[in-house]
N, C-alpha and C positions, 0 to 999 in steps of 0.2 A: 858692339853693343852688349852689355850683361843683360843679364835674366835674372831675379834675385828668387830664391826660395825663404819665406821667411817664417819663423820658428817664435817659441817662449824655451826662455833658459831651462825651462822644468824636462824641457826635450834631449839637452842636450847630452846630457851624460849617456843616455842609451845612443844617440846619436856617435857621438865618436867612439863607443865602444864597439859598436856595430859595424861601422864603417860606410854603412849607409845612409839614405835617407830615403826613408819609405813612406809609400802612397797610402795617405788616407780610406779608410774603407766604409766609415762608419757610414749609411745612408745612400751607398752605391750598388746601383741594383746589380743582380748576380749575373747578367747577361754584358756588363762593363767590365772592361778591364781597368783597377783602378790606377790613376796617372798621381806622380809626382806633380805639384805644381809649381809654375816660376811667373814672374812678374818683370815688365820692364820700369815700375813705378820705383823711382827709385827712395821715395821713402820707407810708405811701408804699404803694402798692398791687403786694401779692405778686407777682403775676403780672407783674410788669414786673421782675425781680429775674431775670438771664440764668442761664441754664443751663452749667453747670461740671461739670468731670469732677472728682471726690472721689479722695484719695487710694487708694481704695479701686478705682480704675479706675469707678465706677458716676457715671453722670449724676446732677447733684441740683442745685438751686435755688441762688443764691450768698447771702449772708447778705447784709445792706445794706452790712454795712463794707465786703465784698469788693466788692460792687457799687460804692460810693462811690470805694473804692481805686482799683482797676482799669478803672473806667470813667471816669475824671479830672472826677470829680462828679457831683452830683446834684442833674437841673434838673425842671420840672414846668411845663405850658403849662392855664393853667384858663379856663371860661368857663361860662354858665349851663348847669347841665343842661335846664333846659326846650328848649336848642338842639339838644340830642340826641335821640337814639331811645336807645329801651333794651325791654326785654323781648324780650315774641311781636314788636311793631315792627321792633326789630332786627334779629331772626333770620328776620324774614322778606325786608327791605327787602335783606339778606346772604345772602341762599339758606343760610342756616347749618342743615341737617338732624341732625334729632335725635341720628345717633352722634356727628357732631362736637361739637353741645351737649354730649352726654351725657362727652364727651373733656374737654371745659375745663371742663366741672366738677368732673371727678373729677381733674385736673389744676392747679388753682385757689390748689395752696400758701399755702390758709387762709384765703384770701379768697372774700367772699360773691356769686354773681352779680346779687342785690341792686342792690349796689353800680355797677353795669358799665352801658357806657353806652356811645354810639359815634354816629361817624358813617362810613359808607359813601365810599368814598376820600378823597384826599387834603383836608387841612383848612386855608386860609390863616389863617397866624398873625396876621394884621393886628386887633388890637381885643382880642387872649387875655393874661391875667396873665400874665406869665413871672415863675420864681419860681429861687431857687437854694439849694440846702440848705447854709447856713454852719455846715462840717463833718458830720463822721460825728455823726450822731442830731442836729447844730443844728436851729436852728429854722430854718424859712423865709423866705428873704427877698426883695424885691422887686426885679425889675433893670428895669431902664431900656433897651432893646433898642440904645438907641445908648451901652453900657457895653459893655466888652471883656468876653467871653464867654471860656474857657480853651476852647484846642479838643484 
């Protein structure tokens, strides 16, 4: 079974420069350790879908097209879930305390925490599917790391 990590192309240059893929920090309190996340959804997993202000002036979720649009594509880095943690493992191996669970789930934009899965810092991409979404709702397709990436 894959786990997918899933990205906007605007990521991707410092990604394969780096050789990494590193844990989000922004909003993780300092008593966490922040995790890499992966998804078994194999389209595209909610919670990876950035935060936009609505005409409305109110924060909300971006839809994919916007995501796809504005984030100059949509890539995904997969590899076996049995390489991850996930659950109580997780949350524990991430100091992640029950408000903050109790936070990303009721925060989740429709995705199941089921599905979620991680690993605890930064993850070398060396050996992970990289994958590229050929257009808004294409199908997934397979890149070649020494293929030019859009950055």
């Amino acid at each position: 079974m894959i786990a997918w990590h899933y990205t906007r192309g605007q990521h991707m240059a410092s990604i394969l420069s780096s050789g990494f893929l590193r844990p989000a920090t922004a909003n993780v309190p300092d008593v966490e350790r922040p995790v890499v996340w992966f998804s078994l959804n194999r389209h595209y997993e909610p919670t990876a879908l950035p935060g936009i202000q609505g005409a409305d002036g109110k924060m909300r979720f971006a839809t994919l097209s916007e995501a796809y649009t504005h984030g100059n594509g949509l890539y995904r880095f997969g590899t076996e879930a049995r390489r991850l943690m996930t659950g109580a493992e997780l949350r524990r191996a991430a100091r992640i305390g029950n408000e903050s669970w109790r936070s990303l789930c009721a925060n989740a934009n429709g995705s199941h925490p089921s599905n979620w899965f991680g690993r605890v810092g930064p993850m070398p991409i060396e050996g992970l599917h990289i994958e590229r979404m050929d257009g808004i709702n294409g199908p997934w397709v397979r890149l070649d790391v020494h293929q030019e990436v859009a950055a």
